[in-house]
MARSE-51898 format. One record per residue: chain; x, y, z of N, C-alpha, C, O in turn. Coordinates in pm, 1 decimal. Example, Ala and Ser with C-alpha at 12.3 -4.5 7.8 and 13.67 -1.06 7.14 Angstrom:
// MARSE-51898
+-------+----------+----------+----------+----------+----------+----------+----------+----------+----------+----------+----------+----------+
: chain :       nu :       nv :       nw :      cau :      cav :      caw :       cu :       cv :       cw :       ou :       ov :       ow :
+-------+----------+----------+----------+----------+----------+----------+----------+----------+----------+----------+----------+----------+
:     A :   1319.0 :   -569.0 :    780.0 :   1230.0 :   -450.0 :    780.0 :   1320.0 :   -330.0 :    780.0 :   1423.6 :   -331.9 :    846.5 :
:     A :   1285.0 :   -225.0 :    708.0 :   1367.0 :   -106.0 :    714.0 :   1290.0 :      3.0 :    787.0 :   1340.9 :    113.8 :    803.9 :
+-------+----------+----------+----------+----------+----------+----------+----------+----------+----------+----------+----------+----------+
//
This chain:
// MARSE-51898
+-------+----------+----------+----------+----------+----------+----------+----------+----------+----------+----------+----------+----------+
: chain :       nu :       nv :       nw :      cau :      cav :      caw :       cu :       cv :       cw :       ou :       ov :       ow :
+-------+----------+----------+----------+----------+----------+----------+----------+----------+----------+----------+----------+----------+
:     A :  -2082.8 :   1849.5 :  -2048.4 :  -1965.1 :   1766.3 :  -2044.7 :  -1951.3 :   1707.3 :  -1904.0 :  -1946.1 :   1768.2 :  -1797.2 :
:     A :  -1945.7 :   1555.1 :  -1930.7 :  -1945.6 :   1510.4 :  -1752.6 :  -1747.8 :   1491.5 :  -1727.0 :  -1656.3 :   1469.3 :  -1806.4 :
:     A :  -1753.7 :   1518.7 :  -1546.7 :  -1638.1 :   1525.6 :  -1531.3 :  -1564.6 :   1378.3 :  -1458.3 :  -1608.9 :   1292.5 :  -1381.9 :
:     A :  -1420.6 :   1402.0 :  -1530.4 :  -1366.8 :   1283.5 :  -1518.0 :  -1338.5 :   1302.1 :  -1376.8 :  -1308.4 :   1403.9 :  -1314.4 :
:     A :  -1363.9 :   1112.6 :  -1319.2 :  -1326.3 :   1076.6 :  -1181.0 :  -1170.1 :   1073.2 :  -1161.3 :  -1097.4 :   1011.9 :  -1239.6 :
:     A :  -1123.6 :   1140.9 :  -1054.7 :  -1009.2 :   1158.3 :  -1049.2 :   -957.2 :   1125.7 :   -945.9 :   -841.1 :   1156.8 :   -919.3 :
:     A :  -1048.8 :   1042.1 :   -851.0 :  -1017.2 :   1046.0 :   -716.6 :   -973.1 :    857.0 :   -739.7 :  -1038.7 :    773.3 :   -801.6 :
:     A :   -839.2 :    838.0 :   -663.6 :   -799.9 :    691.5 :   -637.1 :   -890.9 :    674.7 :   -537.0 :   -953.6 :    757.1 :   -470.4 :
:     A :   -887.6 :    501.4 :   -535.9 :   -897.2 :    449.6 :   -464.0 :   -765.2 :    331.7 :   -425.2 :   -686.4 :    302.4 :   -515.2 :
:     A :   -748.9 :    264.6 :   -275.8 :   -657.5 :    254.5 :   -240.9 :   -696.8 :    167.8 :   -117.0 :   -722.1 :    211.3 :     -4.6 :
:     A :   -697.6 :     11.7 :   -165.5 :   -744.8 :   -104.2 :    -77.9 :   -617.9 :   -220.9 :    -18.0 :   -575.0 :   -322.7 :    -72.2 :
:     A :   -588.2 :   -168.4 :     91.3 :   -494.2 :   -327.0 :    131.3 :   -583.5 :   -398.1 :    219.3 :   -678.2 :   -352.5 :    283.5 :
:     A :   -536.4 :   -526.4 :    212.5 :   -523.8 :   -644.1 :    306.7 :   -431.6 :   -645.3 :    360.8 :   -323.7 :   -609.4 :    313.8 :
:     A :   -457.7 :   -703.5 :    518.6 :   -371.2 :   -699.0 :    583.4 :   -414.4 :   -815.4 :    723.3 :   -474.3 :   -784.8 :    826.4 :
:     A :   -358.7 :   -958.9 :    682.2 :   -407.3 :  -1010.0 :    773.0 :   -543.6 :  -1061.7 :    798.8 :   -594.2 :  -1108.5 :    900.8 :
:     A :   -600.5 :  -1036.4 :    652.1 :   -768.7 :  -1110.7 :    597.6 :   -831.1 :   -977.1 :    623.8 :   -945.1 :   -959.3 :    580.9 :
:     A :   -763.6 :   -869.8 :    696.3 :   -847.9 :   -780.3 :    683.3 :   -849.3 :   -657.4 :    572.6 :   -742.5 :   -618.2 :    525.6 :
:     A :   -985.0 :   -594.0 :    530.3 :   -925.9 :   -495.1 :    434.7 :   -973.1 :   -358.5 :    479.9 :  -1077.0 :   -323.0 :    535.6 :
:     A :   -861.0 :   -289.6 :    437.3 :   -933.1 :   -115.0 :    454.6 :   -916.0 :    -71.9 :    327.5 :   -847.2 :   -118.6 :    236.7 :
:     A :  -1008.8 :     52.3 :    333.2 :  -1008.8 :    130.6 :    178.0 :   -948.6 :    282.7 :    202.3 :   -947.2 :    320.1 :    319.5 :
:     A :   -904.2 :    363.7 :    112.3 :   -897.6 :    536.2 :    145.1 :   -922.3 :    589.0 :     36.5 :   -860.6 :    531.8 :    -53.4 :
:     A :   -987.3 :    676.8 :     -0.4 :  -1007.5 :    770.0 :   -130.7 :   -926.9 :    903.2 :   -108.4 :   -934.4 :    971.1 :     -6.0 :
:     A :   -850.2 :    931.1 :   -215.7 :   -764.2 :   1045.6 :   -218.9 :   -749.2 :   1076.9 :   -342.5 :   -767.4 :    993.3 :   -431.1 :
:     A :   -701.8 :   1244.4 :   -376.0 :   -681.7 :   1326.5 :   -466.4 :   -538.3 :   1193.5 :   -580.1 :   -537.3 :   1162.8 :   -699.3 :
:     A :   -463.3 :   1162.3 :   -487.3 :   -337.2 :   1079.3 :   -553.7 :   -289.0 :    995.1 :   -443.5 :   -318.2 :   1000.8 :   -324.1 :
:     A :   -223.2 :    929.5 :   -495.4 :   -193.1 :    758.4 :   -455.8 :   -129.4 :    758.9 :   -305.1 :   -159.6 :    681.9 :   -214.0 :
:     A :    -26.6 :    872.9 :   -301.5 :    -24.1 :    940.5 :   -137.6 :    -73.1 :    965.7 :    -58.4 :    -53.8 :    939.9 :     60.4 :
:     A :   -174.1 :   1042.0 :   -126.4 :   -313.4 :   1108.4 :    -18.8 :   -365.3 :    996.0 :     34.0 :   -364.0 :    986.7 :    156.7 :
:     A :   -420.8 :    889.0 :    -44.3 :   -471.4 :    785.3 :    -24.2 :   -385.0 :    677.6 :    106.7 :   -406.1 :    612.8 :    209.3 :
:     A :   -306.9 :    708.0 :     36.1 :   -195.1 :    596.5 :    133.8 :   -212.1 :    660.5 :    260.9 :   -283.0 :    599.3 :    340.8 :
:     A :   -163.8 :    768.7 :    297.4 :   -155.6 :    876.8 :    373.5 :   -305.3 :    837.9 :    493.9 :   -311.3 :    862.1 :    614.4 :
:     A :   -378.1 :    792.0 :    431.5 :   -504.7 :    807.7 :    498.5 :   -528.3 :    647.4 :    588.6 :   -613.1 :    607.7 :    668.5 :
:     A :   -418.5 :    593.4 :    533.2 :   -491.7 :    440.2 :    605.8 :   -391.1 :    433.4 :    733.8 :   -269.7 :    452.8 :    740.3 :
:     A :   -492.4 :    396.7 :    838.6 :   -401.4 :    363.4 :    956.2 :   -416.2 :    237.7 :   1041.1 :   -460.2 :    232.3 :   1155.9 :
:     A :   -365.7 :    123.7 :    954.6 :   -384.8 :    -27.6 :    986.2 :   -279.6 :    -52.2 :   1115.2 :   -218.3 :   -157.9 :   1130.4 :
:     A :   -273.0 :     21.0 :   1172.4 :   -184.9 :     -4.5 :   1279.6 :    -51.9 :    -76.2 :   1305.8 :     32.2 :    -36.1 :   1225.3 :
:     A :    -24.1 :   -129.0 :   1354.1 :    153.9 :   -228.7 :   1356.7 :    109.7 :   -367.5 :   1285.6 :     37.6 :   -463.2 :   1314.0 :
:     A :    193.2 :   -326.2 :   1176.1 :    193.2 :   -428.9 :   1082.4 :    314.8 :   -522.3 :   1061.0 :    428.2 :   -489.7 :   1025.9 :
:     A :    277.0 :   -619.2 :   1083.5 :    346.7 :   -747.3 :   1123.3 :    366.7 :   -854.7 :    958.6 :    464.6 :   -928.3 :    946.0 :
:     A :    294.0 :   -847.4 :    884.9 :    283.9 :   -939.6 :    795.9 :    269.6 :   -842.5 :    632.3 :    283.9 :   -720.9 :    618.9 :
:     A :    247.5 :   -913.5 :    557.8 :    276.2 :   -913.7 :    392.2 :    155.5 :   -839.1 :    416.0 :     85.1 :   -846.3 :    516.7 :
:     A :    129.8 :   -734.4 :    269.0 :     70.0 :   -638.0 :    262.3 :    -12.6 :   -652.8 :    122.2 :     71.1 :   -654.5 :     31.9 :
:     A :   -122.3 :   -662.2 :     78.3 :   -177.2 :   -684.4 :    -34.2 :   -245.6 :   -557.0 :    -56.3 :   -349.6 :   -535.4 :      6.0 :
:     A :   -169.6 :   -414.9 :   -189.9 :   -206.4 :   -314.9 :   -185.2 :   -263.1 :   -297.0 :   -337.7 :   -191.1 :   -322.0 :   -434.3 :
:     A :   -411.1 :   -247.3 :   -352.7 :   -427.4 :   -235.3 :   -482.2 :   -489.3 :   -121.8 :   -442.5 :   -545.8 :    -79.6 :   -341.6 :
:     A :   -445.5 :    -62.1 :   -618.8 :   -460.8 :    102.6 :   -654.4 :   -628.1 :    115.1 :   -758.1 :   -657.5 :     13.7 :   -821.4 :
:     A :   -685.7 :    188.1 :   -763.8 :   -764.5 :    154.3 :   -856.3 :   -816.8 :    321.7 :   -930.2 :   -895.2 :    401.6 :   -878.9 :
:     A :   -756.5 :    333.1 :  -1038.9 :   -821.4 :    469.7 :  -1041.4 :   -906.5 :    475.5 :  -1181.9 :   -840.0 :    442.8 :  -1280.2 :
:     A :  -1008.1 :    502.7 :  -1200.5 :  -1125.4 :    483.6 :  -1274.8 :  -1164.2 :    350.4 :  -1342.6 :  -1246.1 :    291.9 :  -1271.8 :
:     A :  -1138.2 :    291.5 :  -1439.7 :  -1133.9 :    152.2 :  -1468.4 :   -988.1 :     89.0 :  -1474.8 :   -990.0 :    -30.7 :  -1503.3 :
:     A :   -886.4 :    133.3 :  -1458.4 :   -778.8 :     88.6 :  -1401.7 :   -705.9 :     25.0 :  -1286.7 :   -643.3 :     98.0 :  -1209.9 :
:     A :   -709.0 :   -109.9 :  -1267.8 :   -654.6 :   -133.7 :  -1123.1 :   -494.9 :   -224.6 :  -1129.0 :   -467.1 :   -318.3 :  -1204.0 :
:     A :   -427.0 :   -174.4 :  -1047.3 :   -273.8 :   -252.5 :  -1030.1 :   -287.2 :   -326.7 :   -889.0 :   -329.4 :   -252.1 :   -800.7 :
:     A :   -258.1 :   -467.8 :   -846.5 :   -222.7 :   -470.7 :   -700.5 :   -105.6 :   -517.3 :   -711.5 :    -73.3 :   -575.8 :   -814.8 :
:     A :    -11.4 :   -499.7 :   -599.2 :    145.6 :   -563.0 :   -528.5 :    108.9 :   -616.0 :   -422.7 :     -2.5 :   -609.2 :   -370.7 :
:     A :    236.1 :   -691.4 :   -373.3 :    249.4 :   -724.4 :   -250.9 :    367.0 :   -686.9 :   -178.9 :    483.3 :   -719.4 :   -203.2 :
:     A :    318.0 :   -607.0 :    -77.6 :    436.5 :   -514.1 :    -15.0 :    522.7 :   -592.6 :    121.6 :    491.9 :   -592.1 :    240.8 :
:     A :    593.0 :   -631.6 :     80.2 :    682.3 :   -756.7 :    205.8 :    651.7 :   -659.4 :    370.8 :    620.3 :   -545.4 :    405.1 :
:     A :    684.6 :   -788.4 :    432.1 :    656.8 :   -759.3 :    578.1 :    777.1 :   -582.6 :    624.5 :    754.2 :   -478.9 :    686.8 :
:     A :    862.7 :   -622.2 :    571.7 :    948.2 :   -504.6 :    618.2 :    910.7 :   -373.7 :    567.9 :    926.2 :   -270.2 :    632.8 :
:     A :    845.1 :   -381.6 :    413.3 :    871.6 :   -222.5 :    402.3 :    696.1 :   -183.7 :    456.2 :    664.1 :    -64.9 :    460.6 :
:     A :    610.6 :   -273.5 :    487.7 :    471.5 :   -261.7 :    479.8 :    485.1 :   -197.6 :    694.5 :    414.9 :   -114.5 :    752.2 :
:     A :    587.5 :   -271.7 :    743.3 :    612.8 :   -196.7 :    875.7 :    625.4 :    -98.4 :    887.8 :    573.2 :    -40.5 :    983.0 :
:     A :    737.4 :     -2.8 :    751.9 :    813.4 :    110.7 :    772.7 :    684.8 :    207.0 :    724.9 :    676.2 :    328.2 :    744.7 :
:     A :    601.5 :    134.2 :    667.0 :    565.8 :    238.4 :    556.2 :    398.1 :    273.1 :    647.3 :    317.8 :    344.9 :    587.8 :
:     A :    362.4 :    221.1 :    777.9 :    288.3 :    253.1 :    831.0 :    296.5 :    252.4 :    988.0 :    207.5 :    284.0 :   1066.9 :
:     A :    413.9 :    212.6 :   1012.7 :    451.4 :    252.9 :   1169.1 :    549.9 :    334.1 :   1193.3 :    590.9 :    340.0 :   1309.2 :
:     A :    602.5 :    403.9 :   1105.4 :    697.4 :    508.4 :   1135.0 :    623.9 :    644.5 :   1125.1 :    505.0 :    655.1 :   1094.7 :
:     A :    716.8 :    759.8 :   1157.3 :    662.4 :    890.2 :   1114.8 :    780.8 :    948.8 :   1067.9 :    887.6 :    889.0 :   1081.0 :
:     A :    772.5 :   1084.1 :   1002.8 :    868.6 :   1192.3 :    979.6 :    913.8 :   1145.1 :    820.3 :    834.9 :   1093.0 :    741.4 :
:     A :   1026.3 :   1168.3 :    797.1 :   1116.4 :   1157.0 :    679.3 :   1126.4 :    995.0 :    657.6 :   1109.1 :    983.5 :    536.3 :
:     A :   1135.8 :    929.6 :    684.6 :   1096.8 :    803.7 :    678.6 :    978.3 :    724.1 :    600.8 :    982.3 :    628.3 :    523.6 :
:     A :    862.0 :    809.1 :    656.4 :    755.3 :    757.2 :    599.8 :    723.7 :    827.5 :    481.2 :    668.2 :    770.5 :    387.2 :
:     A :    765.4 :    986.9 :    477.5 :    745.6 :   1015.2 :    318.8 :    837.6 :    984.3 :    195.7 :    806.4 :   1006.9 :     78.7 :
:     A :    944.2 :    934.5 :    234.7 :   1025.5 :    862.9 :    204.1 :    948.0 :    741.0 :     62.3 :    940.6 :    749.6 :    -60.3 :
:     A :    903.2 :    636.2 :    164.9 :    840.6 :    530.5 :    205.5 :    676.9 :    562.6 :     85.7 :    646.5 :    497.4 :    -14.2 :
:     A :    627.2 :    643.0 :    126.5 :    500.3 :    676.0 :     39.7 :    552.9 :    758.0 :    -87.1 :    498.4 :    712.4 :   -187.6 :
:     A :    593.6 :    807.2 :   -101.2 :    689.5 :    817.7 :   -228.0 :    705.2 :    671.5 :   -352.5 :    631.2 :    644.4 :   -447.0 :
:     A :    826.0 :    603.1 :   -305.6 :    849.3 :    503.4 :   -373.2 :    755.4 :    408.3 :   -374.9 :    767.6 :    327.8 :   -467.3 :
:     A :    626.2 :    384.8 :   -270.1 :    551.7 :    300.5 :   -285.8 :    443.4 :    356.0 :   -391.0 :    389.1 :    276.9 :   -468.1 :
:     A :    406.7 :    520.7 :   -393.4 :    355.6 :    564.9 :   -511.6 :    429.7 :    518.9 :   -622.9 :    379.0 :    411.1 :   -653.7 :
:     A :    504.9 :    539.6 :   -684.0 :    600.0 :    525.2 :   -803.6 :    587.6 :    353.3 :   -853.3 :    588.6 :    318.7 :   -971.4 :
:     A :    576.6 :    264.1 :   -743.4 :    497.7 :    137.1 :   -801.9 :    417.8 :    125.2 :   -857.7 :    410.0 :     33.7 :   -939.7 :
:     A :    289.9 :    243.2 :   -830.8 :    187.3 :    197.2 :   -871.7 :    156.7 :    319.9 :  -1045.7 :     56.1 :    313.4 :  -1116.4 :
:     A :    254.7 :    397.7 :  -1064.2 :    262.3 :    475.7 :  -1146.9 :    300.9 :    350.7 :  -1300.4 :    317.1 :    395.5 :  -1413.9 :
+-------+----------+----------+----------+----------+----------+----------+----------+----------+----------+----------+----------+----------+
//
């Protein structure tokens, strides 16, 4: 019996540029990218086995949601998971 892929993947743009993160869930993943001070619109797609969703995460919450720390940002990766649910 082969085993199902379970691992997301988790690609934004940001500014023509793209990064990727592979994680257990859509957090982990998120959790892992560190595009530095983000200034502009956020193009985030989820992709987990033949399934893919993308959004576009506005300039404000795409700031909070990778230049902050603490309660804030899990906050932040929370509800941005739940988009892609």
């Amino acid at each position: 019996m082969a085993e199902k892929n379970t691992s997301v993947l988790v690609t934004i743009s940001v500014a023509g540029r793209k990064q990727e993160a592979k994680g257990k869930s859509v957090i982990e993943a998120i959790g892992k990218l560190k595009p530095g001070n983000v200034h502009t619109k956020v193009i985030m797609t989820v992709t987990h086995g033949k399934e893919s969703r993308e959004r576009v995460l506005g300039a404000y919450h795409a700031m909070r949601l990778f230049s902050t720390q603490g309660i804030t940002k899990e906050i932040l990766l929370k509800n941005t998971a739940l988009l892609f649910e």
